[in-house]
N, C-alpha and C positions, 0 to 999 in steps of 0.2 A: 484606508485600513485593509490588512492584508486578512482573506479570509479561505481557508480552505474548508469544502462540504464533502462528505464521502455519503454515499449511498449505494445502495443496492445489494446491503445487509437482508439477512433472512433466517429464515429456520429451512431446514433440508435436511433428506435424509443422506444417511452415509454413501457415498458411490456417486452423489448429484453434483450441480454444480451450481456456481454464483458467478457475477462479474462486479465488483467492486468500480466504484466511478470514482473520483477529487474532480472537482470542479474550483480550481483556483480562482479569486478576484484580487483585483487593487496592486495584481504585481505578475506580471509579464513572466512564464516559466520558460520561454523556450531557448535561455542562457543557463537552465539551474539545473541540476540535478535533483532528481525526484526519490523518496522512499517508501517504500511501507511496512509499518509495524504491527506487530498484535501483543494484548495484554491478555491473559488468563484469568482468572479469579484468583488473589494470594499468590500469583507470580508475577515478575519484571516483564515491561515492556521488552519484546524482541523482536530484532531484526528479519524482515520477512524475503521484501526484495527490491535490489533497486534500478536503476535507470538513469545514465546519463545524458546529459543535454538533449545531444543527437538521439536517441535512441537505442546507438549503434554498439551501445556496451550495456549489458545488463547484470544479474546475478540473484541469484536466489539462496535462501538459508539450503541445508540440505534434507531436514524433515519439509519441504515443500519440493522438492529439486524434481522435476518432471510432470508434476503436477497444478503449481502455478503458473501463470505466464504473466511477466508486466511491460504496458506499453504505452506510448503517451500520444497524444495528439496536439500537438504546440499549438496548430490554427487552432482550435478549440479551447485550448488550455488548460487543460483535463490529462490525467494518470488514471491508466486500468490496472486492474487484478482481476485478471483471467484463473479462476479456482477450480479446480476438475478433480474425480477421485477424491471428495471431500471426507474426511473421517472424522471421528469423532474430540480426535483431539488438536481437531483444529478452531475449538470453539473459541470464541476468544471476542473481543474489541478490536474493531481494525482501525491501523487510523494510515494516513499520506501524511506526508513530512515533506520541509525543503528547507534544503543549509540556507545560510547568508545570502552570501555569495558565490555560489561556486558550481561550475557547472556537472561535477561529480555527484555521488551518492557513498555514501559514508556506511559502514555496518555500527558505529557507536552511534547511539539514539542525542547522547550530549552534543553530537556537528549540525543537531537539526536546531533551526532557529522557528519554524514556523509549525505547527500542527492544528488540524484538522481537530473534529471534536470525537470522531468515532463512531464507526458503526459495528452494530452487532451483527455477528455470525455463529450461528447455532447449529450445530451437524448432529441428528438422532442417528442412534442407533439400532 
């Protein structure tokens, strides 16, 4: 059973910072491509940032663009979100994602076959 865990959700104030962990089980990530998403209250899940196999290709939305970083660890087999400059409208549910098959990372949420259950992130102001 393929399970992915995020943690390291919190409350913060604006200007702070978090780091987001996936700690994947029951299925080897260092062929896949990695994602992470956030959901709002009363908005769609959206694409945040993502990570291919290697590492060695990344991207991020661009209301995050300087200020998240994501990064993977394969021997571990674990996805970060690195969060800095946090504001307030980045409250949301986070979650980690992984397609099928495929060593890429996707911006449409529908290429993700696996997700995480989600944590929270709460930025005061």
């Amino acid at each position: 059973q393929v399970q992915l865990v995020e943690s390291g959700g919190g409350l913060v104030q604006a200007g702070g910072s978090l780091r987001l962990s996936c700690a994947v089980s029951g299925r080897t990530i260092s062929a896949s491509g990695m994602g992470w998403f956030r959901q709002a209250p009363g908005k769609e899940r959206e694409f945040v940032a993502g990570i291919n196999w290697s590492g060695d290709v990344t991207s991020d939305a661009d209301s995050v663009k300087g200020r998240f970083t994501v990064s993977r660890n394969n021997a571990k087999n674990s996805v970060y979100l690195q969060m800095d400059s946090l504001k307030p409208e980045d409250t949301a549910v986070y979650y980690c994602a992984s397609p099928w098959n495929s060593g890429n990372y996707y911006f449409d949420r529908a290429m993700y076959h696996y997700w995480g259950q989600g944590t929270q992130v709460t930025v005061s102001s």
